[in-house]
C-alpha positions as CSV (number, residue, x, y, z in Angstrom):
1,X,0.0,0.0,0.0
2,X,1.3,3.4,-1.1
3,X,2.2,5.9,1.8
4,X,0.3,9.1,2.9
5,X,3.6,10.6,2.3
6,X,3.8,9.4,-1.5
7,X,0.5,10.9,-2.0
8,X,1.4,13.6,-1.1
9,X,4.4,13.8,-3.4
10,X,2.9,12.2,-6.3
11,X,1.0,15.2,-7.8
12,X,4.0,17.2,-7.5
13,X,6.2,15.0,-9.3
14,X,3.8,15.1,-11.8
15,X,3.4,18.7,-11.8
16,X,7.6,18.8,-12.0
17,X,7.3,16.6,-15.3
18,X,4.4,18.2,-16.8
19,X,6.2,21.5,-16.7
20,X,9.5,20.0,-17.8
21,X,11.3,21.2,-14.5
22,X,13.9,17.4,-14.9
23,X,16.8,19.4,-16.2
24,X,15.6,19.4,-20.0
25,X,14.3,23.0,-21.1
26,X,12.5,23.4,-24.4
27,X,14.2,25.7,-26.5
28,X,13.1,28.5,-28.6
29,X,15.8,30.1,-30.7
30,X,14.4,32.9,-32.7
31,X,16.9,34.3,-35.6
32,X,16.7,36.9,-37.6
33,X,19.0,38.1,-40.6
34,X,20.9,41.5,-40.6
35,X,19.4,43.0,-37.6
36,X,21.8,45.3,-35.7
37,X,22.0,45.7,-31.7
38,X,21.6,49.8,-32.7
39,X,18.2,48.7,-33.9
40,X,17.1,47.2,-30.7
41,X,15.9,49.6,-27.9
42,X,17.4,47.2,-24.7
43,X,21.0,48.3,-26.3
44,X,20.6,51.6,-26.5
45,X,21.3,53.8,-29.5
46,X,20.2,56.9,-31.4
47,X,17.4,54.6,-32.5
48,X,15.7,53.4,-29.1
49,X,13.7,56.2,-28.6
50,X,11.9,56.7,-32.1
51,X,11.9,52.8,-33.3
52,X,11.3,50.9,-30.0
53,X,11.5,46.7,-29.7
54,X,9.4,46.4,-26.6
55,X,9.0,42.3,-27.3
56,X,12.4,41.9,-27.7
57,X,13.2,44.4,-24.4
58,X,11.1,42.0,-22.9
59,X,13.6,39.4,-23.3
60,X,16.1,41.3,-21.7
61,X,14.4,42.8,-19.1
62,X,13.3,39.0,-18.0
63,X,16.9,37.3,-18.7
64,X,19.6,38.9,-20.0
65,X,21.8,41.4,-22.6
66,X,24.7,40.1,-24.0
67,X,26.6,43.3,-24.9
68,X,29.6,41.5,-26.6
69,X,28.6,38.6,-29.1
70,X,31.0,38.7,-31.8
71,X,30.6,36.6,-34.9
72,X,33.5,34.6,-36.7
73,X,32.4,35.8,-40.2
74,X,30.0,39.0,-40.8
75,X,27.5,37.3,-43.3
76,X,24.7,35.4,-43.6
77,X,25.3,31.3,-44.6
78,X,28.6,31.4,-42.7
79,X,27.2,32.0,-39.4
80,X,24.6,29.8,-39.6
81,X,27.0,26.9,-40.2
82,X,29.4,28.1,-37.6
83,X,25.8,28.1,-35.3
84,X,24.9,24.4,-36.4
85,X,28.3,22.9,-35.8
86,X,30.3,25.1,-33.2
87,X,33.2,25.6,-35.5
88,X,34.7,28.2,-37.4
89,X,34.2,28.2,-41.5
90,X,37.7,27.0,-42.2
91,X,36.6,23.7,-40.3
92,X,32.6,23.5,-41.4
93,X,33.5,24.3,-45.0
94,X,31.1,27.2,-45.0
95,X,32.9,30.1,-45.9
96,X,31.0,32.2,-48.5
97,X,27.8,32.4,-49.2
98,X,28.2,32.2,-53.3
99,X,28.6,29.2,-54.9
100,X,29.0,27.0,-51.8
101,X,26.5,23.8,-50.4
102,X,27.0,23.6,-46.7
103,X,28.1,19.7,-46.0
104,X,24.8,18.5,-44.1
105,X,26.5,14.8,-43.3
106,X,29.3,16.4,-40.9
107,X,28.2,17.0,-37.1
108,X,25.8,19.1,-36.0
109,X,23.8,20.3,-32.6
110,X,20.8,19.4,-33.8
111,X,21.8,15.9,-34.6
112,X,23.0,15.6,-30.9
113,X,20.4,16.8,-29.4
114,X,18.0,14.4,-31.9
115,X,20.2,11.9,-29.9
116,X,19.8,13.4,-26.4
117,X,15.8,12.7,-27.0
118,X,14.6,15.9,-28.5
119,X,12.7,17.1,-31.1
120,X,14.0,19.6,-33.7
121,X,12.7,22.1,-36.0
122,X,13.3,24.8,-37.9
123,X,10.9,27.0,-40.0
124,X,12.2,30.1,-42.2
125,X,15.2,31.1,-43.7
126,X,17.7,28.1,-44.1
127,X,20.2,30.0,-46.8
128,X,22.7,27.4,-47.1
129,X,22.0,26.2,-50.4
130,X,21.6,22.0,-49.2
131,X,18.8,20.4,-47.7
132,X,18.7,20.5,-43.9
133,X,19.6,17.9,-41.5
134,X,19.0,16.5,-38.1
135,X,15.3,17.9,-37.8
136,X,12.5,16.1,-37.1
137,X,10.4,19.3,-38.5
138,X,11.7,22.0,-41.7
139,X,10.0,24.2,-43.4
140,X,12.1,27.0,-45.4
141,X,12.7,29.3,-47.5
142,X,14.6,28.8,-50.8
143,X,17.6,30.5,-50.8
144,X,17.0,34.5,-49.6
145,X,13.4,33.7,-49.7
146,X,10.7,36.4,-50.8
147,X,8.6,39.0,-48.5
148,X,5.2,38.7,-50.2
149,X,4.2,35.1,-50.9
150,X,7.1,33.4,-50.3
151,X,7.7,29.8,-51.5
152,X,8.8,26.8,-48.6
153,X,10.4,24.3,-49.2
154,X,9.4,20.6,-47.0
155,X,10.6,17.6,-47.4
156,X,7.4,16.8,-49.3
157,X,8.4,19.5,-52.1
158,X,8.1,23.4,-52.9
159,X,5.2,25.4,-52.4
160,X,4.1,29.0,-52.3
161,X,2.5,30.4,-50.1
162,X,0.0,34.1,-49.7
163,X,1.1,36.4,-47.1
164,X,4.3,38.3,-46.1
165,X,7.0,36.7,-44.9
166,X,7.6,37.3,-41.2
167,X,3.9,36.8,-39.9
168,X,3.7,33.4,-42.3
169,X,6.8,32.3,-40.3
170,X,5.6,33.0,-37.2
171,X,1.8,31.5,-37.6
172,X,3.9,28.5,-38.7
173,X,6.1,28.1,-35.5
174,X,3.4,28.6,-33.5
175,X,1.1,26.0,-34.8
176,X,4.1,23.3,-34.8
177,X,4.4,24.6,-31.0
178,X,0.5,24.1,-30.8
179,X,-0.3,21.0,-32.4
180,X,2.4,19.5,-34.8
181,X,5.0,18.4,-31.9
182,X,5.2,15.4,-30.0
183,X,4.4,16.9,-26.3
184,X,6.1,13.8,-24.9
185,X,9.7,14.8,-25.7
186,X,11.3,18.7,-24.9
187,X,12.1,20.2,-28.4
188,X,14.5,23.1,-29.8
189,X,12.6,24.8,-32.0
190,X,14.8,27.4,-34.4
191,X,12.4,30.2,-35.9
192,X,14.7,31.8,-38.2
193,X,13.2,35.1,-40.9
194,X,14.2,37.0,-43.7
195,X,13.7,40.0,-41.9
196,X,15.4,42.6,-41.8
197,X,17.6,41.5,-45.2
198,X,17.8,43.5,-47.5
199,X,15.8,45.0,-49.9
200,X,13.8,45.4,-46.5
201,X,10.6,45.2,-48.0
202,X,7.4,46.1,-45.2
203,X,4.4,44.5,-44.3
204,X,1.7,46.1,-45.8
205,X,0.0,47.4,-43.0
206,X,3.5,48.8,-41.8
207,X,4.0,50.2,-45.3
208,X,3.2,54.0,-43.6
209,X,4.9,53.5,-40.2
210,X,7.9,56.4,-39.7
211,X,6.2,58.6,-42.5
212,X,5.7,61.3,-39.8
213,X,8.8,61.3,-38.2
214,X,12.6,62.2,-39.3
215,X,14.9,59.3,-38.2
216,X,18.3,60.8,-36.3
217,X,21.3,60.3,-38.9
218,X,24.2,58.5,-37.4
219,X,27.1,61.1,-37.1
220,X,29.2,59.3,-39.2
221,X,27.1,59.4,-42.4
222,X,29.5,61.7,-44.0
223,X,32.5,59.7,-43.4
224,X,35.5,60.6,-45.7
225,X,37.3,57.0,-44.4
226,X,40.1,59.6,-43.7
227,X,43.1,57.5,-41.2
228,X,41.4,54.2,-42.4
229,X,43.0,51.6,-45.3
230,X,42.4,51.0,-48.9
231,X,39.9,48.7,-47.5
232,X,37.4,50.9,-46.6
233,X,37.5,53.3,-49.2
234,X,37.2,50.9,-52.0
235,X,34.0,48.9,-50.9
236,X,31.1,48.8,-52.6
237,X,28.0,49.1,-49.9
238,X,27.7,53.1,-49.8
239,X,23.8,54.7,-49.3
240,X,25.2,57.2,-51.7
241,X,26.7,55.2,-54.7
242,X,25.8,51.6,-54.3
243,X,22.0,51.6,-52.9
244,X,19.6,51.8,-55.5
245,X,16.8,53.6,-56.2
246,X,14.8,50.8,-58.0
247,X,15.0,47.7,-55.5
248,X,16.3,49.1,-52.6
249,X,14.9,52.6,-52.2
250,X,11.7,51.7,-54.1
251,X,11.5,54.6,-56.4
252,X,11.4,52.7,-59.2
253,X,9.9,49.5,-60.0
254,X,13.2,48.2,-61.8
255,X,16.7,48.1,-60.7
256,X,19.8,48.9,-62.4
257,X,19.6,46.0,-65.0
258,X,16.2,46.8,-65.8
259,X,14.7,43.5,-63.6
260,X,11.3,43.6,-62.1
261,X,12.1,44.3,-58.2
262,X,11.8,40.9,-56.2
263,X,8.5,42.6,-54.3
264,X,6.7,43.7,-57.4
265,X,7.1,39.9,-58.9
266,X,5.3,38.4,-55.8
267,X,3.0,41.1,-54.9
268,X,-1.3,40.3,-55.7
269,X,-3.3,43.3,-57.2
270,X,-4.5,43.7,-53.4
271,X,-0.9,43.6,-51.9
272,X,0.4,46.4,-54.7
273,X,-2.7,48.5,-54.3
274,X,-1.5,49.3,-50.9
275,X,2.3,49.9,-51.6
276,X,1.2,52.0,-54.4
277,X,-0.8,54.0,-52.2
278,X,1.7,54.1,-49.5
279,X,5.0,54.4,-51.7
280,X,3.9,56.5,-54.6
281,X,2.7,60.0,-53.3
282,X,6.5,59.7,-51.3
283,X,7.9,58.7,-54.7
284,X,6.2,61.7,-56.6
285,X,7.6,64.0,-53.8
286,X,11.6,63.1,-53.9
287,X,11.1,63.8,-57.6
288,X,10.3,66.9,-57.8
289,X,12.5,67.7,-55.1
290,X,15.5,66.8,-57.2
291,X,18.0,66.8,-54.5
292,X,21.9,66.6,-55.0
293,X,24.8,65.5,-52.9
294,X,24.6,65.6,-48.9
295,X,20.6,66.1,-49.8
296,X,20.4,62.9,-51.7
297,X,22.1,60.8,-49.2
298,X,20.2,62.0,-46.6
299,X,17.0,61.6,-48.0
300,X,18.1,57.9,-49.3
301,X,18.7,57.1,-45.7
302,X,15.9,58.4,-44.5
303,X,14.2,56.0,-46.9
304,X,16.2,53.1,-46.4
305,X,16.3,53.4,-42.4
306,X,12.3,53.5,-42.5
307,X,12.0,50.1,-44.5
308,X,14.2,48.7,-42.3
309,X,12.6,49.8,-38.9
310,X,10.0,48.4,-40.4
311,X,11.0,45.4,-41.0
312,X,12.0,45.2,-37.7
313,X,8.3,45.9,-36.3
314,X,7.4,43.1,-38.1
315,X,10.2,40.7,-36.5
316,X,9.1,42.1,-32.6
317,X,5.6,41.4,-33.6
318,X,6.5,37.8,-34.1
319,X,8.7,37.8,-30.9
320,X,5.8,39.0,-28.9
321,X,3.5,36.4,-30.4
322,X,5.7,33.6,-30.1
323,X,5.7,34.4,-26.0
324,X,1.9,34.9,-25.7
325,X,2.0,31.1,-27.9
326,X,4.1,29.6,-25.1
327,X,2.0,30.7,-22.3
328,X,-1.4,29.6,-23.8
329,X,0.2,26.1,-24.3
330,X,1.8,26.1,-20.3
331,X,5.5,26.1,-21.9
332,X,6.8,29.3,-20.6
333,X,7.8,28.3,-17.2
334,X,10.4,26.0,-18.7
335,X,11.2,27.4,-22.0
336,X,14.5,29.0,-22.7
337,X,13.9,31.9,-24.8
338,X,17.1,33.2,-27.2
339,X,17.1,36.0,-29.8
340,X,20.2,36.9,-32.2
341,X,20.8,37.7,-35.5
342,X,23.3,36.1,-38.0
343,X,25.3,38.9,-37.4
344,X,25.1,42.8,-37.3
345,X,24.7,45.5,-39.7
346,X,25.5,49.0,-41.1
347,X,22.7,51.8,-40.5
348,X,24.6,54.8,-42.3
349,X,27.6,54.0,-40.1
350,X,30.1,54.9,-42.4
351,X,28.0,56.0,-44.8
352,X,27.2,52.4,-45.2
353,X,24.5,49.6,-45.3
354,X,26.0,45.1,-45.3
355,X,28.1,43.9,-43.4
356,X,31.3,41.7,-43.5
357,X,34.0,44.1,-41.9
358,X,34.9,43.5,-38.8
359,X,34.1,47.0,-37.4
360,X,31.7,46.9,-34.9
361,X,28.0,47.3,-36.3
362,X,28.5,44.2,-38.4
363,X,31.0,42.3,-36.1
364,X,28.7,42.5,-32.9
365,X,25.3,40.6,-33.1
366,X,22.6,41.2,-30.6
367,X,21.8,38.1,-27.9
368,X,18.8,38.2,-25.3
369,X,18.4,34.8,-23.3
370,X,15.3,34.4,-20.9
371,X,15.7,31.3,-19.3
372,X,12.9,31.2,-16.4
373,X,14.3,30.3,-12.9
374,X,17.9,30.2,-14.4
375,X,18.7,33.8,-15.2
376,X,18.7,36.9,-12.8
377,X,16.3,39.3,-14.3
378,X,17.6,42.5,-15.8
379,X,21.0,41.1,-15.9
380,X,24.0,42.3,-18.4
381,X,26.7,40.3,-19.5
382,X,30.1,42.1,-21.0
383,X,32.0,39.3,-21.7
384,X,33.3,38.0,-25.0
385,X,30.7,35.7,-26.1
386,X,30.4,34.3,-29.7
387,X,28.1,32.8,-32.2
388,X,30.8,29.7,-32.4
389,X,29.3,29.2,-28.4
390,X,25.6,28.6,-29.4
391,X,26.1,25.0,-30.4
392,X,27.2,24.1,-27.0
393,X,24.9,25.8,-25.4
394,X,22.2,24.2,-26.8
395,X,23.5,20.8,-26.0
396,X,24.5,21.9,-22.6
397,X,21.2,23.4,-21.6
398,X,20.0,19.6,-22.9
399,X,22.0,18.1,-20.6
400,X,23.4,16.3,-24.1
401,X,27.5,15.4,-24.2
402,X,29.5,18.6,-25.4
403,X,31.9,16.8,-28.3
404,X,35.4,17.9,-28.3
405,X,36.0,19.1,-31.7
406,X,33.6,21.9,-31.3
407,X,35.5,25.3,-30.5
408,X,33.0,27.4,-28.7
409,X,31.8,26.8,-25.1
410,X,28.7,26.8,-23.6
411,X,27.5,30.0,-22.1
412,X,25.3,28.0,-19.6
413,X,27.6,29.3,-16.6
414,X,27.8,32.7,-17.3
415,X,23.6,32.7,-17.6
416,X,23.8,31.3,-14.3
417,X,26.0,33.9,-13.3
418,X,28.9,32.3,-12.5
419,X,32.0,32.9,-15.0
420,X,34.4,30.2,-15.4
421,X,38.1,31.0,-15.1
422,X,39.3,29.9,-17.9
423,X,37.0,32.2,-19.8
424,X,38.1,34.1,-23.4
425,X,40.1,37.0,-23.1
426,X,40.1,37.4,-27.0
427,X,37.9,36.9,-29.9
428,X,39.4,35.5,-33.4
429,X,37.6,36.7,-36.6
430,X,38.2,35.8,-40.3
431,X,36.3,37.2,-43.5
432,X,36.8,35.3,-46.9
433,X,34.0,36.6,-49.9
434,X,36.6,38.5,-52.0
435,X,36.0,39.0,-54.5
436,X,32.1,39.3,-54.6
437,X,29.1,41.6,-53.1
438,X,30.2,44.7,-52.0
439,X,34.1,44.1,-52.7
440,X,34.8,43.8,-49.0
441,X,38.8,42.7,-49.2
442,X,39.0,39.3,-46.6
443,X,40.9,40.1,-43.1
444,X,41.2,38.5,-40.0
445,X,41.2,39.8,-36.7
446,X,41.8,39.4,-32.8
447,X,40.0,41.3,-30.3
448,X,40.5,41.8,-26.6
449,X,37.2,43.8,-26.1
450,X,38.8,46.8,-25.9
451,X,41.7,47.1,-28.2
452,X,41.1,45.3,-32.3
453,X,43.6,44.5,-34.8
454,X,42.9,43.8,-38.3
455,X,44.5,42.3,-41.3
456,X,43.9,43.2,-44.4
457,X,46.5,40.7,-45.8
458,X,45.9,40.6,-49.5
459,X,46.3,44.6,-49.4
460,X,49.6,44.0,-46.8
461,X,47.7,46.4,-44.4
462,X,46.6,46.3,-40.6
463,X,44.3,48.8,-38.8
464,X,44.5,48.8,-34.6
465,X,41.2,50.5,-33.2
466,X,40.6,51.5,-29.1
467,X,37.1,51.0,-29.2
468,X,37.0,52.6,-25.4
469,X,39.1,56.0,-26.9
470,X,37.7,55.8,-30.3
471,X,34.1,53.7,-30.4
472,X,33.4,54.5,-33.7
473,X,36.6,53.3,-34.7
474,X,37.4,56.7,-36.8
475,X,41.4,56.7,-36.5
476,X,43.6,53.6,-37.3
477,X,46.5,53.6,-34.6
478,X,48.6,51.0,-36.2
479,X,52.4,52.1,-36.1
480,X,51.6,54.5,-33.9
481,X,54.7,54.6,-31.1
482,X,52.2,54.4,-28.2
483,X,50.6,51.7,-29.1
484,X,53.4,49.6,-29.8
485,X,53.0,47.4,-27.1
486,X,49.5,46.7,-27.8
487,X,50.1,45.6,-30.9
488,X,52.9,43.1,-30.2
489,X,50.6,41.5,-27.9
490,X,47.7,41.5,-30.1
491,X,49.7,40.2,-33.1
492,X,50.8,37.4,-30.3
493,X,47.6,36.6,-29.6
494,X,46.4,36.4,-33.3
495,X,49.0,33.8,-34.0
496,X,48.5,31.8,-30.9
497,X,44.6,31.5,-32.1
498,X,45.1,30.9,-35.6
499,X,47.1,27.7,-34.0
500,X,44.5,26.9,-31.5
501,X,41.3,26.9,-33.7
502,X,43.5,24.9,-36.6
503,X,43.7,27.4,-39.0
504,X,45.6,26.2,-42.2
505,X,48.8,28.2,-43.2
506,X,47.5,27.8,-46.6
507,X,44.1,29.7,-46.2
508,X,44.5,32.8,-48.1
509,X,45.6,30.7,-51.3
510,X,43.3,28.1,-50.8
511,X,40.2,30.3,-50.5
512,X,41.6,32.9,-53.1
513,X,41.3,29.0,-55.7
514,X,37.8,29.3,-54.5
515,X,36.5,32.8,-55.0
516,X,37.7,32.8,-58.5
517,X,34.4,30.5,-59.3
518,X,32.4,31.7,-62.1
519,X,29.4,33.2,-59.7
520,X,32.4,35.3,-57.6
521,X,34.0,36.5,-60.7
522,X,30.7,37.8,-62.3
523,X,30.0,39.3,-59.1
524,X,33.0,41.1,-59.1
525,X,33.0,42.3,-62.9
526,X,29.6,43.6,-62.4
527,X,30.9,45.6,-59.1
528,X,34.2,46.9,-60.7
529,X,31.9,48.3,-63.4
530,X,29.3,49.9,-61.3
531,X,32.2,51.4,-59.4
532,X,33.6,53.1,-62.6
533,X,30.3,54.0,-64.1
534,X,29.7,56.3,-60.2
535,X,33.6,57.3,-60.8
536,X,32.7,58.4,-64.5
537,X,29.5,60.3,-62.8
538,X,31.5,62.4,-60.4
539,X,34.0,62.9,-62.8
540,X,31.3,64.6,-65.4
């Protein structure tokens, strides 16, 4: 006969399983593409004020800010590999997005934590060209996907679907959480959009948001790249020169090569009734204007910031529905909830929009983690964390084995509050797509957190930036006497991580073999002459 005593304790240890509390927390791991910490209120910024997140504050008023998440390569495919496997490109294969299939039979989180007993999914943007692997659940986006009426691919074949983008992907994630998942088994469930990549195309009933307001202008809109390298004066991602007015200002309806922009292709007579309405009175207005120079830029940032922003509304609108989904199924209490982006991005910084350098508005990536009963509220975390540390995390917070050949580390202690000893002091990065978009030259880089050094290495240049002296890195303070020290021991350092994360002496040559593929090369034909076609303009 069962005990008074057990009777007791029986509905609570069914209460304990029911919401999860046996050490295995469902995961939620929302991920979005280009977004920029200066675009989230919780950080901070010139933006917080006029463009709030207050879903995604939420997050990091609950759990907490990582202020310092670098990423190991500044675009899009290459940190999502480095995020499935915990390793840098150079060991995943990944390194470009162009003209490369990401190797889905190697090891991956996912596949681990398959093994460890959960579920996987992932719904949204995929972007790495093969099919995925180690989900129990995918539905995504063929390559960059669409904003209106996107197309999925299943496992079951392609399909198109009506709506925009963001709120399809979110309706989908939460009826997997609602009905599609086996409620036996804790699940990681990775809801990755589009938004905010460009040509940042808004919902439609965001089409009008911002109209009445002017957006502040980051104070380096003007820059002349004056104390900086060849690098960044010969890119090709200026608001001024390279942003267009037909797909990614929206003036016209074609871009430079005469193409029907991506929107107008996917848009129903309903959908382009109300971006006509909203875009076209706007349109008629910059016209007439027929602004020039400093006028012109601004008013193309103006245009571009607002699409974005947008965007971005559209991405804390999932965020907030996503939590409201989790507490009308009873999962919030033991749900860890994570937002990032693959990596940052430029808002006029510069003078610029991409990403790929390893300056900071495209090197840092925002991370909020709420993990109920785990994380201090309100906390904020200044460490050097990474996107090469998500992988472990994941398996860690599953309680699942942490393999050895994975070169990031779990950031499970330091949610806990407790930061391990033996924690990074610096942060190795390395850029490869050269040539291609935007004609960003490939570097590598170590930083402390404080101080960054940069190699340019095809261009035999290096740039040294105090980001507590100098935080929008303006002035390059390589060879400079005083900093002599610093950069002995950064240079030290740079070595002594090339050896510890195996990076091959014969990179630069072995990736240069690669960029040359036909794809790359046209790319970079297509840029050189654009370049010279703006250079011909000023000229004249």
């Amino acid at each position: 006969m069962l005990s008074y005593k057990y009777h007791l304790l029986l509905p609570l240890c069914l209460l304990a399983s029911y919401l999860g509390l046996s050490g295995t927390p469902n995961i939620v791991f929302v991920f979005s593409d280009d977004h920029a910490t200066q675009a989230i209120s919780a950080y901070g910024g010139h933006l917080a004020k006029v463009a709030p997140t207050p879903n995604l504050d939420r997050i990091a008023k609950q759990g907490m800010r990582f202020n310092r998440c670098m990423v190991t390569n500044s675009i899009c495919g290459p940190s999502r590999a480095t995020i499935l496997t915990g390793k840098y490109s150079h060991l995943n294969g990944f390194y470009k997005n162009e003209a490369t299939k990401f190797d889905g039979s190697q090891q991956t989180f996912p596949k681990l934590m398959q093994k460890a007993g959960y579920q996987t999914a992932i719904i949204g943007k995929w972007h790495l060209a093969s099919k995925p692997t180690g989900f129990d659940h995918w539905e995504v986006l063929p390559g960059q996907g669409s904003y209106y009426n996107p197309d999925f691919i299943t496992s079951n074949g392609r399909h198109r679907e009506t709506g925009y983008v963001s709120e399809i992907i979110t309706d989908k994630a939460k009826k997997w959480l609602s009905s599609q998942r086996d409620k036996r088994k804790p699940f990681i469930l990775m809801v990755q959009h589009k938004a905010p990549h460009r040509a940042w195309d808004p919902a439609p009933k965001y089409l009008t948001l911002f109209d009445d307001i002017k957006i502040p202008e980051p104070s380096t809109l003007f820059d002349d790249y004056g104390n900086r390298g060849t690098a960044a004066k010969n890119q090709d991602m200026t608001i001024s020169k390279t942003m267009t007015l037909g797909r990614d200002l929206k003036v016209k309806e074609h871009d430079d090569t005469g193409n029907l922009g991506w929107a107008f292709k996917r848009m129903n007579p309903e959908q382009r009734a109300k971006w006509d309405a909203a875009y076209q009175p706007k349109n008629n207005a910059f016209m007439k204007a027929n602004l020039k120079g400093k006028e012109l830029i601004s008013w193309k940032y103006q245009r571009y910031i607002k699409d974005y922003l947008r965007c971005i509304r559209s991405v804390d609108d999932s965020v907030g529905e996503l939590r409201e989904c989790l507490l009308a199924n009873n999962l919030n209490e033991n749900t860890v909830f994570i937002y990032s982006s693959d990596q940052g991005f430029y808002l006029g910084e510069h003078g610029w929009f991409d990403k790929r350098f390893m300056y900071d508005e495209s090197y840092r990536t925002p991370l909020l983690v709420d993990w109920p009963g785990v994380t201090q509220t309100g906390r904020v975390n200044n460490d050097l964390v990474s996107n090469l540390d998500f992988a472990q995390t994941f398996l860690d917070m599953a309680g699942a084995p942490l393999p050895k050949d994975m070169q990031g580390a779990s950031l499970v202690p330091l949610l806990k509050g407790k930061k391990p000893k033996n924690w990074r002091k610096y942060h190795y990065y390395h850029y490869y797509e050269y040539p291609g978009w935007h004609m960003v030259h490939r570097h590598e880089g170590v930083y402390d957190g404080r101080y960054k050094l940069m190699n340019f290495y095809d261009l035999d240049e290096w740039e040294l930036y105090d980001m507590q002296s100098d935080p929008l890195e303006m002035k390059n303070h390589f060879g400079r006497p005083a900093y002599a020290e610093i950069t002995k021991r950064l240079s030290k350092e740079l070595t002594n991580l090339r050896k510890q994360f195996q990076v091959p002496e014969n990179i630069k040559q072995d990736i240069t073999d690669v960029n040359m593929h036909y794809h790359s090369e046209e790319i970079r034909k297509r840029g050189v002459a654009r370049k010279k076609a703006h250079e011909a303009k000023d000229r004249n």
